[in-house]
C-alpha positions in Angstrom: 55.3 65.6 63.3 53.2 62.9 62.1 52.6 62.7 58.1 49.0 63.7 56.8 46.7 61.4 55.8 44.0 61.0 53.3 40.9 60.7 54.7 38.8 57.7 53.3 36.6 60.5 51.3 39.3 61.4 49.5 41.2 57.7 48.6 38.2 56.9 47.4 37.1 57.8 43.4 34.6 59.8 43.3 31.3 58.7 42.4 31.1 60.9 39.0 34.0 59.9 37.8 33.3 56.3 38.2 29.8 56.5 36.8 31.6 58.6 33.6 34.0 56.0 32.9 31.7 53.4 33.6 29.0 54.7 31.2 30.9 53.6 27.6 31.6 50.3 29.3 28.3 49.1 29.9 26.8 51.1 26.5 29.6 48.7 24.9 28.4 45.6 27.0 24.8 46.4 26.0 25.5 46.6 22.2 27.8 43.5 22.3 24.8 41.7 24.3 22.4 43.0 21.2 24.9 41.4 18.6 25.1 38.8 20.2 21.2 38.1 20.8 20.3 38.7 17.2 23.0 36.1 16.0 21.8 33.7 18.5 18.4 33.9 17.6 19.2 33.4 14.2 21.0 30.3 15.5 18.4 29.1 17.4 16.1 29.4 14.4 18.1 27.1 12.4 18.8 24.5 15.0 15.5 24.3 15.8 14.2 23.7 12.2 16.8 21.4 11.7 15.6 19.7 15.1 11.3 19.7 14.1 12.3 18.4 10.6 15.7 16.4 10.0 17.3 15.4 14.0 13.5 14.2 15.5 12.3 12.6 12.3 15.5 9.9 12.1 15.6 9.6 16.2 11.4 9.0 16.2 12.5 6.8 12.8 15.1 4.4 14.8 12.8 4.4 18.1 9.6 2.9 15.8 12.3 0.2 13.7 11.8 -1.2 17.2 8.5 -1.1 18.0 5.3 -2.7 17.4 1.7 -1.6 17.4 -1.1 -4.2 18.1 -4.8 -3.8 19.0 -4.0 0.0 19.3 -1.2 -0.6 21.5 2.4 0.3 20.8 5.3 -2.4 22.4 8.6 -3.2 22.1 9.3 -5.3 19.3 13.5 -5.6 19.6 14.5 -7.2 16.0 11.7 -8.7 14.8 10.9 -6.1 12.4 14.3 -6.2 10.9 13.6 -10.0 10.6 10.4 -9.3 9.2 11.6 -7.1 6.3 14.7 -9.4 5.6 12.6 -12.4 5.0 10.3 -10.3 2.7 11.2 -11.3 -0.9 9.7 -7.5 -2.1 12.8 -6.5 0.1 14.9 -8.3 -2.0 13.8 -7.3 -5.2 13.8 -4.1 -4.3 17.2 -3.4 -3.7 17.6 -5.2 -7.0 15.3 -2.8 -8.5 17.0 0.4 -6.5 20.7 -0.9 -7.6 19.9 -1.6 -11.3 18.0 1.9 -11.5 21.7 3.7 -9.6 23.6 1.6 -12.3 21.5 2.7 -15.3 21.3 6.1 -13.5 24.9 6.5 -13.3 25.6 5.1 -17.3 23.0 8.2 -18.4 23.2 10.7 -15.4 26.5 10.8 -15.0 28.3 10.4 -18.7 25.4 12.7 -20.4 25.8 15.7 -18.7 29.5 15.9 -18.5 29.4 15.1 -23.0 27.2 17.7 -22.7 29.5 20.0 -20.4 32.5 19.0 -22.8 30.2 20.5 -26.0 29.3 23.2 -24.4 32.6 24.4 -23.3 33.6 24.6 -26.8 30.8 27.0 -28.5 31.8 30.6 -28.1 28.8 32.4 -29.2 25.1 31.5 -27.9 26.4 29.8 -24.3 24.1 31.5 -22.1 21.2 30.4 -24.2 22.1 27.2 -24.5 23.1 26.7 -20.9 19.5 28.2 -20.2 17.9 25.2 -22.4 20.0 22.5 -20.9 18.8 23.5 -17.4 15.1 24.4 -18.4 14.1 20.6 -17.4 15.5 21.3 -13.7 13.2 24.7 -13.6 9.8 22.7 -14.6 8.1 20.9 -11.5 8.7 17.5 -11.2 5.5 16.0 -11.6 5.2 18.0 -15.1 8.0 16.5 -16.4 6.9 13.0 -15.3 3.7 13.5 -17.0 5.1 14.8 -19.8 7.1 11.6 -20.5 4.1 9.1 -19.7 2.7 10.9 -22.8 5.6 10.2 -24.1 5.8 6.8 -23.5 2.1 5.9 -24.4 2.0 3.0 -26.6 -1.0 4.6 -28.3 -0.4 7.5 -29.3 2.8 8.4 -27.7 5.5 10.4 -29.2 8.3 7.8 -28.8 6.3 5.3 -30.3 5.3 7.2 -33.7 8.8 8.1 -33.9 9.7 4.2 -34.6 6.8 3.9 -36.7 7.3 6.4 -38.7 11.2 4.7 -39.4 9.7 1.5 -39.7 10.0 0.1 -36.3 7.5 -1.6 -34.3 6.2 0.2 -31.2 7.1 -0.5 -27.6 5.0 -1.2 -24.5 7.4 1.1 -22.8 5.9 1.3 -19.0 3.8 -2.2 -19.2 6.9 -4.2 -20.4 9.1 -5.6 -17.5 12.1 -5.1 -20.1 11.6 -1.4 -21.0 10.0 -0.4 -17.6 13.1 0.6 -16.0 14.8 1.9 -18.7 12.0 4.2 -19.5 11.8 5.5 -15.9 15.8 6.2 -16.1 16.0 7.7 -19.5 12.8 10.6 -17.7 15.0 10.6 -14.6 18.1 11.7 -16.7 16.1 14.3 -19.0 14.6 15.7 -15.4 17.8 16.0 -13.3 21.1 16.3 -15.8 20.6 20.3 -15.9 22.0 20.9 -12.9 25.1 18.4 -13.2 25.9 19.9 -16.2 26.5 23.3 -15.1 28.8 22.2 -12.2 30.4 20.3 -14.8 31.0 23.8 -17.2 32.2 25.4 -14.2 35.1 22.7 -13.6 35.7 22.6 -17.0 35.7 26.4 -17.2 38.6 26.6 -14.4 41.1 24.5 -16.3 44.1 27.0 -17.3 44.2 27.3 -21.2 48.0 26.7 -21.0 47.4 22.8 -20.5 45.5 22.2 -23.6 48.1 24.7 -26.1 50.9 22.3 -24.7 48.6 19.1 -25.8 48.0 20.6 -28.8 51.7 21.0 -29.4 52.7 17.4 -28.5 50.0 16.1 -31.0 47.6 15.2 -28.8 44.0 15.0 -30.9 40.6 15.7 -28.9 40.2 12.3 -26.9 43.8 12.4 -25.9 43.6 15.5 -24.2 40.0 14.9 -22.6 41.6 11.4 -21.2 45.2 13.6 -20.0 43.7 17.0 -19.5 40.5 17.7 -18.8 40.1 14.4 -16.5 42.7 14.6 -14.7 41.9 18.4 -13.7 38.6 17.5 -12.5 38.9 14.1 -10.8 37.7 15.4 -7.5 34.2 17.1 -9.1 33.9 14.0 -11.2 34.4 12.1 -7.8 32.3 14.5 -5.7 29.5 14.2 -8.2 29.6 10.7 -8.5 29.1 10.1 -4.6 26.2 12.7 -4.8 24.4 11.1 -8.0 24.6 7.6 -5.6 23.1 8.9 -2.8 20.4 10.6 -4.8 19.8 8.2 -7.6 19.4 5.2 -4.4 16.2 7.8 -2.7 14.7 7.5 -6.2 10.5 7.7 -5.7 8.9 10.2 -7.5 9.5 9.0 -11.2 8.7 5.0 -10.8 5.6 6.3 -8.6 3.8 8.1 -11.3 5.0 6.7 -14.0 4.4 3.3 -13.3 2.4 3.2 -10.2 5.2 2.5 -7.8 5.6 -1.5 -8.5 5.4 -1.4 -11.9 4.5 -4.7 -13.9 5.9 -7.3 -12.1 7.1 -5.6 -9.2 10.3 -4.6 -12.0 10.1 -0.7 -10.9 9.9 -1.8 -7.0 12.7 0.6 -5.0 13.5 0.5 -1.5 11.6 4.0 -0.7 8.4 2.9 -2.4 8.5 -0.1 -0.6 9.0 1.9 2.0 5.8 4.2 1.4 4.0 0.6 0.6 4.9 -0.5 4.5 4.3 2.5 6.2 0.9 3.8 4.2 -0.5 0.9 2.2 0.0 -1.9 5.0 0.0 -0.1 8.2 2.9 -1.1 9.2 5.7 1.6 10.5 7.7 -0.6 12.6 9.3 -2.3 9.5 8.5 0.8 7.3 10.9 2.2 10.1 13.4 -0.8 10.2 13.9 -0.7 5.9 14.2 3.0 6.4 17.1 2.6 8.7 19.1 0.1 6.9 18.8 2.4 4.0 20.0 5.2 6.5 22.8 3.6 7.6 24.2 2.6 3.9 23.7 6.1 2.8 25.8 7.2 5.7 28.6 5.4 4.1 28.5 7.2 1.3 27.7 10.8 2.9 31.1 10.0 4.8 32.6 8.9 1.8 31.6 12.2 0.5 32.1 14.3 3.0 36.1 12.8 3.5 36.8 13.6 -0.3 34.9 17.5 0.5 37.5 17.9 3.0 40.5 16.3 0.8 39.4 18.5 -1.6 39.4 22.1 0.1 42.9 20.5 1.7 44.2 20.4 -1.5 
């Protein structure tokens, strides 16, 4: 006798057991697809934000460093609007202007706020408040606080300049001298912007294990000493971070130097590169070298953001 077979009805599954056991699969494959479609879009969001305002603004800004428009007409212009700019002696002065403002920036902006993070760190009672009234100048809008300090600095009746009366001194032309221009503009760039530095600057110092500063004490070391071998040392790579940051930022300066002093300033002695910029682009017309000073002042802050992005990733290595 042969052996039975099983008919092809019967080697087959039947169709409502596959449908059952298929059912949970695709429910699961449709949430998954959901989960995945909402994160996506929020993806897509972001990249296309960052697209519209950061990736097509420096691609449209390299395309017009070499380009020209004439009689309506936009042309190819190769280098001659990085010649133009380089044989421009506002170019010139202002990256004198734009490196003595980052220097005088980074004395103030950078020293002040971690003095005051030091003095903070010591008061026990009252540090919310005070932390509050350090940052307060961050909180105000921007132009406020510039037009506070051109009040300020009014050789009429300004505050600073009834304050040196009133010891004797003589008063100060402090936004119409070339000699106190830039000062002036730092010193209301520093008030404006050190809130925020000092807070990061608490929080490092806050992080420091109390155990380092009880063995100091021990071996005799007063308050500078264990500033220079303590609290340094422990926050080398903020310090560092914050340093690279205040560059990059300080070097973009506009907004102070624009209202306080009109942009140039007397003399052309509060010129900077991104005013000169704005003078190019808006004043003269002209966005092919507007374009070309704009991308030499990318490319030397890329140096810095790598610089800064190489001691991020040392850091978090660490």
């Amino acid at each position: 006798m042969s052996a039975p077979t099983l008919s092809k009805n019967k080697a087959r599954p039947s169709p409502q057991t596959d449908g059952r056991a298929a059912r949970p699969e695709r429910g699961a494959f449709v949430q998954a697809l959901k989960r995945n479609l909402t994160a996506h879009a929020f993806l897509i969001g972001a990249l296309l934000c960052f697209s519209l305002f950061s990736w097509y603004p420096m691609v449209r800004e390299f395309i017009l460093a070499f380009q020209k428009t004439e009689n309506g007409e936009t042309v190819w212009a190769g280098w001659s609007n990085l010649t133009y700019i380089f044989n421009d002696p506002a170019f010139w002065q202002a990256w004198r202007n734009t490196l003595l403002f980052t220097g005088l920036a980074l004395l103030l902006g950078f020293a002040v706020p971690f003095v005051i993070a030091l003095v903070l760190n010591e008061f026990r009672h009252g540090r919310g408040y005070l932390r509050l009234l350090v940052y307060l100048p961050v909180m105000l809008p921007p132009v406020a606080s510039v037009l506070l300090f051109k009040y300020f600095y009014d050789p009429g009746y300004g505050l600073f300049n009834r304050i040196l009366e009133s010891i004797g001194l003589p008063g100060q032309a402090w936004l119409q001298d070339t000699d106190t221009a830039m000062v002036s503009v730092v010193i209301a760039a520093t008030w404006m912007n050190m809130g925020g530095a000092t807070l990061i600057y608490l929080a490092a110092l806050q992080s420091i294990p109390g155990e380092l500063y009880e063995a100091a004490e021990l071996d005799g070391a007063g308050v500078l000493r264990r500033i220079w071998h303590v609290t340094i040392p422990q926050t080398r790579l903020i310090l560092s971070l914050m340093l690279l940051m205040q560059i990059i930022a300080t070097m973009q300066v506009f907004v102070e130097p624009f209202l306080l002093t009109g942009g140039a300033g007397p003399e052309g002695a509060t010129l900077t590169v991104v005013h000169l910029i704005y003078q190019y682009a808006f004043t003269f017309n002209n966005y092919g070298s507007a374009a070309a000073l704009g991308l030499v002042l990318l490319v030397l802050l890329a140096g810095f953001s790598a610089a800064y992005a190489r001691l991020s990733r040392a850091g978090s290595e660490d």
